[in-house]
MARROBA-317955 format. One record per residue: y, z, x negated of N, C-alpha, C in turn; residue in one letter. Coordinates in steps of 0.2 Angstrom, whole numbers, plus 2048, in hexadecimal, padded with zeros to 3 digits. Layout:
N
YZXYZXYZXA;...
! end
This chain:
477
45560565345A6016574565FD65CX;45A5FE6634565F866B4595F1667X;4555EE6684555E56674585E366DX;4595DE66F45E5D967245A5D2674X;4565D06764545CB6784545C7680X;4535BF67F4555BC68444C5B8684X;44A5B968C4445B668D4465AF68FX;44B5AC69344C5A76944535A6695X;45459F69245B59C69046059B698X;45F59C69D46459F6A44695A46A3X;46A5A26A646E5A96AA46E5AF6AAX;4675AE6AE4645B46B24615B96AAX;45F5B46A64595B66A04605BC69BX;4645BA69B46A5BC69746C5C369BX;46C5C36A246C5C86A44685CC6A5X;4615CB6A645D5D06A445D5D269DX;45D5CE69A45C5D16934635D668FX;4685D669346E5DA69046D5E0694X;46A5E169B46A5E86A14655EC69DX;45E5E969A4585E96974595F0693X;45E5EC68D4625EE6894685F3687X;46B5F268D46E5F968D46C5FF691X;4665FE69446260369745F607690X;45E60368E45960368845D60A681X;46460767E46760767C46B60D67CX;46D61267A47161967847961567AX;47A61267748260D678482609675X;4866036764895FC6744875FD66BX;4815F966B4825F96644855EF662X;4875F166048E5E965F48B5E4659X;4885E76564845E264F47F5DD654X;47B5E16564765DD65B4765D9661X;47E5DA6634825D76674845D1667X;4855D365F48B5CD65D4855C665CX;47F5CB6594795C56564745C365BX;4755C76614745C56664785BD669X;47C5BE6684815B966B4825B3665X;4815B46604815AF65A47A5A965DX;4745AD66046F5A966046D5A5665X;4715A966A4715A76734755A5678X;47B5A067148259F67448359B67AX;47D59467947D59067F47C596688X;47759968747659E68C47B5A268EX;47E5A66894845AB68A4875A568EX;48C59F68948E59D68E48C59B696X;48959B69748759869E48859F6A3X;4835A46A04845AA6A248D5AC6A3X;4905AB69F4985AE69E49C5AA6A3X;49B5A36A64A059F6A849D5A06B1X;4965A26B04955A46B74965AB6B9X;49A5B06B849B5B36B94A15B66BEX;4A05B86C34A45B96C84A65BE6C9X;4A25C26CD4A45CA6CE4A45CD6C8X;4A45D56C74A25D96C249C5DF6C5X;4975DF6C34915E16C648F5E76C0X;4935E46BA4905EC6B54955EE6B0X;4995F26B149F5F26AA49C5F56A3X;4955F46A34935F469D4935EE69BX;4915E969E4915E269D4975E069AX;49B5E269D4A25DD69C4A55DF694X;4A15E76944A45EA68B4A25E6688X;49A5E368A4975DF6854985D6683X;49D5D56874A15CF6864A45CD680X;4A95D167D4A95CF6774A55CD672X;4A35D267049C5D366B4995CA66AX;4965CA6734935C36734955BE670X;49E5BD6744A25B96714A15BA66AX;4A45BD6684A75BC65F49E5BA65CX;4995BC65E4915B865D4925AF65CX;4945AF6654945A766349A5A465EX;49E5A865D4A45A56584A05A3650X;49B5A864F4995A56484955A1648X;49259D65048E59764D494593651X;49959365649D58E6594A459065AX;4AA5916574AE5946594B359165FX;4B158A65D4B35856634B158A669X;4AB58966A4A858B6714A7593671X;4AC5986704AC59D66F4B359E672X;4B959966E4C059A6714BE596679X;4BE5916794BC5906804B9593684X;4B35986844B359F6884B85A1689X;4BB5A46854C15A86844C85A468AX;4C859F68A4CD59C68D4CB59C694X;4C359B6944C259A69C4C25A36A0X;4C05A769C4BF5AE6A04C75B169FX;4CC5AD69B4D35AF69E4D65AC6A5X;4D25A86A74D55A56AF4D35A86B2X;4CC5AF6B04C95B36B84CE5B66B9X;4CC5B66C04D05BB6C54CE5C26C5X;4CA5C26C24C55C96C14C95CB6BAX;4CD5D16B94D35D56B54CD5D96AEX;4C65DA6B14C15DA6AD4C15D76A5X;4BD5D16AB4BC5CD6A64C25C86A3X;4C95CA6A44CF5C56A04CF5CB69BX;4CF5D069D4D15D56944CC5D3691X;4C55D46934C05D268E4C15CC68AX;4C45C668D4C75BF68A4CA5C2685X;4CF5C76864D55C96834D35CD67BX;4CD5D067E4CB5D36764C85CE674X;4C35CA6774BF5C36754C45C066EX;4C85BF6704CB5BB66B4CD5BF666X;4CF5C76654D05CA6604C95CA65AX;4C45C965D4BE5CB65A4B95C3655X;4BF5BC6574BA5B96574BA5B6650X;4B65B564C4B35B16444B95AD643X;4BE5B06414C65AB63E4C45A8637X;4C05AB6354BE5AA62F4BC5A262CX;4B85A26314B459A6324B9595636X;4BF5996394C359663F4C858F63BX;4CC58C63D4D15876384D858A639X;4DB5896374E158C6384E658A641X;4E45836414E55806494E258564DX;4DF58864D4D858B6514DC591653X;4DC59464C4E059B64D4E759A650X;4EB59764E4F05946534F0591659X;4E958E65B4EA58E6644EA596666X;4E659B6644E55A16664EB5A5665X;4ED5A46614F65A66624F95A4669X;4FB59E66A4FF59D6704FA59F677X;4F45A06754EE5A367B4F25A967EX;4F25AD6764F65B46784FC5B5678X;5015B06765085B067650B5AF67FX;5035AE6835055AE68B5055B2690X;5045B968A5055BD68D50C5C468CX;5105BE6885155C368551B5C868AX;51A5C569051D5C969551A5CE69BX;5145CE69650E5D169A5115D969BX;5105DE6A15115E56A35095E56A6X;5055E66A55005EB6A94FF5ED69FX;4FE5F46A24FB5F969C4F65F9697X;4EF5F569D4EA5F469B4E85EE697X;4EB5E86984EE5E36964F15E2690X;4F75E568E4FA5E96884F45EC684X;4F05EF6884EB5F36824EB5F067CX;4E45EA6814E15E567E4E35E167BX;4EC5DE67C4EF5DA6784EF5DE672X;4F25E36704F25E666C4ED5E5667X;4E75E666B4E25E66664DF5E1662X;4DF5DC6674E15D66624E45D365FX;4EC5D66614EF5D36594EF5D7654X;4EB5DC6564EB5DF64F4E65DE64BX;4DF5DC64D4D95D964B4DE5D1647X;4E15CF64A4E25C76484E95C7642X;4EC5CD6414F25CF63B4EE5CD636X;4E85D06354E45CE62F4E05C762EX;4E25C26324E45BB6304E85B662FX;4ED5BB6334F55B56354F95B8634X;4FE5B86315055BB63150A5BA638X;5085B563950C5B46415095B9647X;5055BC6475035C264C5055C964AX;50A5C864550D5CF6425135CF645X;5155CC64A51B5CB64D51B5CF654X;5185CB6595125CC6605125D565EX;50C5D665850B5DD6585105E1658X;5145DF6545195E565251E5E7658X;51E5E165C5215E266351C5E6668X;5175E56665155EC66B5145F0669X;5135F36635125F865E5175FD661X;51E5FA6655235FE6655225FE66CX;51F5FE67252060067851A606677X;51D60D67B51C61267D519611681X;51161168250B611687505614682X;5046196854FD61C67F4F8619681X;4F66136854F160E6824F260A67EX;4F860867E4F96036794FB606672X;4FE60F66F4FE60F66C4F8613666X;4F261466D4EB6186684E960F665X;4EA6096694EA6036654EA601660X;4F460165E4F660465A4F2606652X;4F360E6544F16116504E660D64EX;4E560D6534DE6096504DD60364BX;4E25FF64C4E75F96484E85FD640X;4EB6026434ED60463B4EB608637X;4E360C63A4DC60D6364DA608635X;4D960363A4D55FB6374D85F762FX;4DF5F962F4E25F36294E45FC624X;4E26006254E46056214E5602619X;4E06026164DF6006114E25FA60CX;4E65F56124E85F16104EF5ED612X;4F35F26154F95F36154FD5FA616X;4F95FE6134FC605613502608611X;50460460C5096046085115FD609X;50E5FD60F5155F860F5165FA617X;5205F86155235FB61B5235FA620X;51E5F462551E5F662B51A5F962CX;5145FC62750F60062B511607629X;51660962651860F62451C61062DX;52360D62D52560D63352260D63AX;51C60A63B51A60A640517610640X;51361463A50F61B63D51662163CX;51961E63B52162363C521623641X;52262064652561D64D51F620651X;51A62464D51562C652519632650X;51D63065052263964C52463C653X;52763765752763A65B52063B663X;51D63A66351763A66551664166AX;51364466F51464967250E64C672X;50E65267050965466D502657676X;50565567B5006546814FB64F67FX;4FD64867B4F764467A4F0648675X;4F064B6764EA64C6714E564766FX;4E46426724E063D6724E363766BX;4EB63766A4EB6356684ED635661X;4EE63E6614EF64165D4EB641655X;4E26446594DD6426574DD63C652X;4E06366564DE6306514E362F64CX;4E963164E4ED6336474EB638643X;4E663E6434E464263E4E163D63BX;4DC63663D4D763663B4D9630636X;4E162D6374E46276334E862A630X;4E963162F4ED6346294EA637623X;4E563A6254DF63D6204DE63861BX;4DE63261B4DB62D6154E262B613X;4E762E6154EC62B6124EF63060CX;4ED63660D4F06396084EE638602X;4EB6356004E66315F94EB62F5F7X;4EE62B5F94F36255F64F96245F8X;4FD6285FE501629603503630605X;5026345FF50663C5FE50B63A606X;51063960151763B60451763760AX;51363060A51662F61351363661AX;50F63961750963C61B50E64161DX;51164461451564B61751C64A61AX;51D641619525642620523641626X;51C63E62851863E62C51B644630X;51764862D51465062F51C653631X;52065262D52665762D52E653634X;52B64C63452E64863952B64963EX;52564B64252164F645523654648X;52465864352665F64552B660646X;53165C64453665D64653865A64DX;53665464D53865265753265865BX;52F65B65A52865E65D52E66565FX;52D66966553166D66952D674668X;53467866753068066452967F66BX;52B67E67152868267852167E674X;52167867451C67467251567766DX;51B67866751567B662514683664X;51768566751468D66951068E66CX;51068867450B689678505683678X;50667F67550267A6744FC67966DX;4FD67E6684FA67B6644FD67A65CX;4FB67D6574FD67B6504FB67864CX;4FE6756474FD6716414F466E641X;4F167263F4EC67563D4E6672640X;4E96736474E467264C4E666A64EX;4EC66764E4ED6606504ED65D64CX;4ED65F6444EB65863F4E465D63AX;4E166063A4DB6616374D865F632X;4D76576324D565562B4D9651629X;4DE65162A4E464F6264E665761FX;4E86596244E766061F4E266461CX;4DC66561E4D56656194D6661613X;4D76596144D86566104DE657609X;4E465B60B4E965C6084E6661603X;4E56666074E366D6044DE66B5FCX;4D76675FF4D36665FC4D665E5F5X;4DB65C5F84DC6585F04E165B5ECX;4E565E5F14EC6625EC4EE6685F1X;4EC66E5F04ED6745F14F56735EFX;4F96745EA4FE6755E95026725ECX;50166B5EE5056685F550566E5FBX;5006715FF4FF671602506679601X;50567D5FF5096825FC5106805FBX;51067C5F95176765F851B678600X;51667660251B67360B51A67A610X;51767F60D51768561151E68960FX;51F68660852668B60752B686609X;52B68160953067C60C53067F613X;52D67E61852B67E61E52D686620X;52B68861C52D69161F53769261EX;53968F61854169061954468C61CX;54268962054568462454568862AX;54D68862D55068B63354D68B639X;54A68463C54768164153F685643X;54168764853A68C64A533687649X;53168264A52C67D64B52B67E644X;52E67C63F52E67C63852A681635X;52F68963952968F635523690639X;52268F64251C68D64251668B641X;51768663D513680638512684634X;51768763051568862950F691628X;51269562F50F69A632506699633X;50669163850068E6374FA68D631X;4FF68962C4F968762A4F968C623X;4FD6946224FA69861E4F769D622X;4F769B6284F16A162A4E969C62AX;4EC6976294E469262A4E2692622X;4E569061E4E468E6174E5694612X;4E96956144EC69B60F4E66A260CX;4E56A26084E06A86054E26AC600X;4DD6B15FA4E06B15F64E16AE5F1X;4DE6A75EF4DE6A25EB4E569C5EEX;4E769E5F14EC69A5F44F169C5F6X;4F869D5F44FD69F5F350469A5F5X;50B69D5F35126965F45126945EAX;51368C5ED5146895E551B68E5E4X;51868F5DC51F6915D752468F5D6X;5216865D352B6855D452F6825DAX;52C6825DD5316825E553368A5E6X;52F68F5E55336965E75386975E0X;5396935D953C6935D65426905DAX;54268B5DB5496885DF54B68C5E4X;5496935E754C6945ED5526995E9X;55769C5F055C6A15EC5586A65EEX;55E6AC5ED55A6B25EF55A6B45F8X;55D6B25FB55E6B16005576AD605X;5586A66025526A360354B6A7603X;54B6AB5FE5456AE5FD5436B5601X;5486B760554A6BD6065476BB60FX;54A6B46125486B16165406B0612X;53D6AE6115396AA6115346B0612X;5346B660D5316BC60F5316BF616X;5376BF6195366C16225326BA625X;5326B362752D6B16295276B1626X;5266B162351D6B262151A6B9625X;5206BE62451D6C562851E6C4630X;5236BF6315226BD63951E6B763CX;51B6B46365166B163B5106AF636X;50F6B56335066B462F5066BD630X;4FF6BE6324FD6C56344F66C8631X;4F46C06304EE6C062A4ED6C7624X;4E96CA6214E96CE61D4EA6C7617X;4E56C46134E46C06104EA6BB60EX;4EC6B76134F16B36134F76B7612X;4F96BC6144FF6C26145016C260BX;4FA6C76094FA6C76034FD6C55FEX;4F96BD5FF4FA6B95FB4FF6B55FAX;5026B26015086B160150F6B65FDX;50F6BD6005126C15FA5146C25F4X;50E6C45F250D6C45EA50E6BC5E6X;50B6B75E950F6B35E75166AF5E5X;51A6B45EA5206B65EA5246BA5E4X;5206C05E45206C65DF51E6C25D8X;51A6BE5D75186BC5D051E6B75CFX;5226B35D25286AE5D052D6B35D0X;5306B75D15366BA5D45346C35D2X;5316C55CF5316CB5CB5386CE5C9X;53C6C85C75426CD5C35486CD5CAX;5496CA5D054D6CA5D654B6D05D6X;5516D55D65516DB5D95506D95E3X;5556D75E35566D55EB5506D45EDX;54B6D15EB5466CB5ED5406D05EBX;5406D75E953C6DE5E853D6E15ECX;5416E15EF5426E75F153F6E55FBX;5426DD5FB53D6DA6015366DB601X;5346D95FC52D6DB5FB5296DF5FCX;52E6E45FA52A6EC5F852B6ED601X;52E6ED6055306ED60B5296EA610X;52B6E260F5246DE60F51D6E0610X;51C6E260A5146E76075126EB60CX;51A6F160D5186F66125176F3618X;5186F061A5166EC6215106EB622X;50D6EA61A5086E661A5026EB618X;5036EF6155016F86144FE6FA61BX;5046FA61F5056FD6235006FA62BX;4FD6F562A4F96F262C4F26EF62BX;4F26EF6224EB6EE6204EC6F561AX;4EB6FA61C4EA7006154E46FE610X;4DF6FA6114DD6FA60B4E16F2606X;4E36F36084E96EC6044EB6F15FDX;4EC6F65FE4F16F85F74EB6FC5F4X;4E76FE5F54E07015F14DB6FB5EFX;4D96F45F24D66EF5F14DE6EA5EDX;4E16E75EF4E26DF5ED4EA6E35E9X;4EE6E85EB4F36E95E64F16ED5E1X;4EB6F05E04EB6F45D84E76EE5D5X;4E26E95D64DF6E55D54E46E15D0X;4E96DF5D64F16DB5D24F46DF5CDX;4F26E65CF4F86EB5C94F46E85C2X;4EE6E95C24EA6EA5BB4E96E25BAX;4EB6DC5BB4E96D55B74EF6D15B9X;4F66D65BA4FE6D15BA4FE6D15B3X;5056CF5B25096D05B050E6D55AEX;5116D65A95116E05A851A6E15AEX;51D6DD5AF5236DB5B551F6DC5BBX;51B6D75BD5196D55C35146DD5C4X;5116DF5C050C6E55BE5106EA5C3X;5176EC5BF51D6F15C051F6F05C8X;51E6EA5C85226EB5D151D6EE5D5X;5156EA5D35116EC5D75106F35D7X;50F6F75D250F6FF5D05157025D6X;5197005D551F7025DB51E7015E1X;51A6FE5E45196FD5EA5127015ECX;50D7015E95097045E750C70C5E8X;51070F5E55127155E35167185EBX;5197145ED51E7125F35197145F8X;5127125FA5107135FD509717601X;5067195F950371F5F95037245FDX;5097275FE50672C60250672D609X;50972660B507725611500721613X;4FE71D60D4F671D60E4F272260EX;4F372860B4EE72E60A4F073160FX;4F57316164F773361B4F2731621X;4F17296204EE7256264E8724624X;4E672661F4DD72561D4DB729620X;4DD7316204D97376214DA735629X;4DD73362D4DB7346364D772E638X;4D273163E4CD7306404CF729644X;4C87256434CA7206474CB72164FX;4CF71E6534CC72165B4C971D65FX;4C67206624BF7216674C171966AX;4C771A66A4C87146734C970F66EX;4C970D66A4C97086664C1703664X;4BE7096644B47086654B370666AX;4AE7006684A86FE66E4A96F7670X;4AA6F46774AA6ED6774AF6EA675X;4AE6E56704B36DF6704B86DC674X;4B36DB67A4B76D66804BD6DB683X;4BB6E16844BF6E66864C76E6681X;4C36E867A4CD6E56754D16DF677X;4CB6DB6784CF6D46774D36D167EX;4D06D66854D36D768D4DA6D968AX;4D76E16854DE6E56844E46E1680X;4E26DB67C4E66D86794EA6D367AX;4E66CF6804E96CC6844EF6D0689X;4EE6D568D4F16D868F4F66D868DX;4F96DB6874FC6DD6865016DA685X;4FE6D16825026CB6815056CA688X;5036CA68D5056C869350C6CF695X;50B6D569050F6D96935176D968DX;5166D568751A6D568251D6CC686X;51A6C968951F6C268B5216C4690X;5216C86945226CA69B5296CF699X;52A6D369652D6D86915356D468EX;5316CE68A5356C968653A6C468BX;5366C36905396BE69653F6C2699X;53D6C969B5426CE69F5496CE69CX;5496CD69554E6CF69054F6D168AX;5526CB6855506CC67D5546D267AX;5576D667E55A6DD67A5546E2678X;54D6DF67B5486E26785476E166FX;54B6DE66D5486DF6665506E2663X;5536E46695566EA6655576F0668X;5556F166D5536F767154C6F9672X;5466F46715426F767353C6FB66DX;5386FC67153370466E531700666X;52F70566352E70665B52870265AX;52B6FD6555226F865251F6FE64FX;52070564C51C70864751C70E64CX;51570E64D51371465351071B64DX;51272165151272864E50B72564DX;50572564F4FD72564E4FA71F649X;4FC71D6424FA7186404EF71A640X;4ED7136404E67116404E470E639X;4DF70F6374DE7096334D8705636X;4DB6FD6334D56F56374D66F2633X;4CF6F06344CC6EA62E4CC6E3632X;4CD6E36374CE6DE63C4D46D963DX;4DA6DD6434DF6DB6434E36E2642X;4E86DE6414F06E563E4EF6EA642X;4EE6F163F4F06F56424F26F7648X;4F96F56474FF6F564A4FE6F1652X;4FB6EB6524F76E86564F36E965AX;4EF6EE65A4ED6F665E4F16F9662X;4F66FC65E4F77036604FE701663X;5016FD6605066FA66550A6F3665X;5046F06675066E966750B6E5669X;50F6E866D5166E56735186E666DX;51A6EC66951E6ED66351D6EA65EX;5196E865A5166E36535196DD656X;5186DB65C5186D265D51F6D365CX;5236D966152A6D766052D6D7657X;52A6DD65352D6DB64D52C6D464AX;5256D164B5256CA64952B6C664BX;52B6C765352D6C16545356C6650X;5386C965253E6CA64D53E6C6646X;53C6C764553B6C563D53A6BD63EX;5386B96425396B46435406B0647X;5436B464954A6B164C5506B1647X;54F6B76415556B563A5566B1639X;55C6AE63955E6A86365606AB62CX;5616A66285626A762456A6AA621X;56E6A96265756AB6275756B2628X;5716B562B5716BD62E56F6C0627X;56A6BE62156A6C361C56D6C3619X;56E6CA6155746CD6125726C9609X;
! end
């Protein structure tokens, strides 16, 4: 760690010794700042009130720190810095005042004290610049956890729509996490990100980072969270922008990892849910999560109708393409619902889809499932199995082809392409998904890679996907 030293009690000594030091120095380290400023308050101050221009905006970061220093030998002489550098006319150094005061030793302060610093900041209540609002913010949110009267001030900015004031905000509410988690203004206030746009990524992030430690104790505010989210969030948004997965990250790591069954919970939830964003999401996080050890909870698929499940089977096949996640999602459909004639006979359909794109799926993971089910679930599998046999000993014996071999970057030109020729296709006119060319091409392939079908005629698979995602539940029979 760069030390922090002052050669002489000036001015000028305080500034050498801070330039010194941040030359010195990786970034602002604040501990040594603070104890910096605890030792050399007479100096600071002299140095702080002669300040005029702004000559280093590293300097002016380091203002705080100094203050809140001097406040644990003088808090007197720390709030009157504070009062004196909110008369500059330099817009700097007043924020600086402005976080001064959220930072400084209330602990040791009197109650009168903390109460002049109330009406300090109470003068800025009709304040508009942005950046100003930041910094109020962050002090009252610092100052909640001494006074109950600054829970007023904050919650009134809490509610303006400025994404500096409200990554603020949110920093306030990782700051007191711990210690007002559970009561309803700080449940309503991270409600009040539901609507939030998902172009801020910046602020995104820090609500991954405030939700993650919630789910320990705060399951269900997380998951209205999540589902209030997706619901104001715009199909165009989550299609072109970005999924679950990738915008909340260790909020969901974290799910997966303390209760799997939650997380399978709200993929079947999320998959029979009408609202395209809904199966998106739920699309997302079984192609992220989903394995073979990971399947939909049982009694949530207990609760659907047959209907419900009949849907619930067509979006999985419209927006998971994964071998692995496919699977498993299925068959733990097939192990709840064995006796559903109707809900067999989707499956058996299903499988072929899924045959017909991974062939080693019915020689690897359905005879594997035939020999350690159950002697029902066993029987369907057998049928499916028997179903499609001879079209796998059809597509084994032909050769792989040539133009399939060799660079990587070349498939993936091809596969881009293609996507550009199925939205170009899609845009022209949606009767292509009832007039256009056949998902299942005369030449099936087999690939260990991506689906077959995904080769050989990509414009085609995507459109059956996407078919199978535009069913409403009303259209099955």
């Amino acid at each position: 760690m760069v030390t922090l030293n002052c050669k002489n009690s000036k001015k000028e000594g305080v500034k050498e010794a801070l330039m010194t030091f941040l030359q010195k120095s990786n970034g602002v380290q604040n501990d040594t700042l603070v104890d910096f400023g605890r030792k050399n308050h007479q100096a600071i101050k002299t140095f702080l009130l002669g300040l005029e221009n702004i000559f280093d905006e590293r300097i002016i970061e380091t203002i705080p720190h100094l203050i809140r220093g001097i406040s644990l030998e003088d808090f007197s002489l720390s709030f009157q810095l504070c009062k004196q550098l909110l008369t500059s006319k330099d817009e700097y150094l007043e924020r600086a005042a402005l976080v001064s005061l959220g930072l400084l030793n209330y602990k040791d302060g009197s109650e009168r004290e903390l109460s002049e610093v109330l009406k300090l900041l109470a003068q800025y209540k009709k304040e508009e610049r942005k950046e100003v609002l930041s910094v109020l913010t962050f002090s009252y949110g610092n100052l909640i956890e001494h006074t109950d009267a600054a829970f007023e001030f904050f919650l009134l900015l809490a509610r303006k729509n400025i994404p500096e004031v409200r990554f603020q905000v949110l920093c306030s509410l990782s700051l007191h996490e711990e210690r007002y988690h559970s009561e309803e203004w700080y449940r309503d206030l991270l409600l009040d990100f539901t609507n939030l746009s998902i172009h801020y990524r910046g602020l995104i992030e820090q609500l991954d980072l405030l939700l993650a430690p919630l789910v320990a104790d705060e399951e269900r505010l997380v998951f209205e969270f999540l589902e209030l989210w997706i619901a104001n969030a715009s199909e165009k948004e989550i299609c072109r922008y970005g999924f679950l997965e990738e915008l909340f990250p260790h909020t969901l790591y974290r799910i997966k990892e303390r209760s799997p069954k939650v997380l399978e919970k709200i993929i079947v939830k999320w998959f029979v849910q009408e609202k395209m964003p809904f199966q998106f999401a739920a699309g997302s996080l079984a192609k992220c999560y989903c394995s073979t050890s990971l399947g939909l909870e049982q009694t949530e698929l207990q609760r659907l109708s047959v209907k419900e499940l009949v849907f619930l089977i067509r979006k999985i096949i419209g927006h998971v393409f994964l071998c692995d996640a496919l699977c498993s999602l299925l068959f733990s459909i097939l192990e709840s619902r064995s006796q559903d004639i109707r809900v067999i006979e989707e499956l058996e359909q299903a499988f072929a889809y899924v045959v017909y794109n991974y062939p080693h799926v019915l020689k690897v993971f359905l005879a594997e499932k035939q020999n350690h089910s159950e002697k029902e679930v066993s029987q369907a599998v057998r049928n499916i199995i028997e179903g499609n046999q001879s079209y796998f000993d059809h597509i084994s014996s032909l050769p792989f082809p040539k133009e399939l071999e060799g660079d990587p970057l070349r498939v993936e030109k091809l596969l881009k392409e293609n996507h550009r020729l199925f939205v170009q296709a899609f845009d022209n006119g949606k009767n292509h998904l009832k007039y256009g060319r056949s998902s299942f091409p005369s030449t099936p392939l087999q690939s260990d890679t991506l689906p077959r079908g995904e080769y050989l005629d990509p414009i085609g698979q995507e459109m059956l996907r996407f078919g199978y995602r535009v069913e409403s539940k009303g259209d099955i029979q």
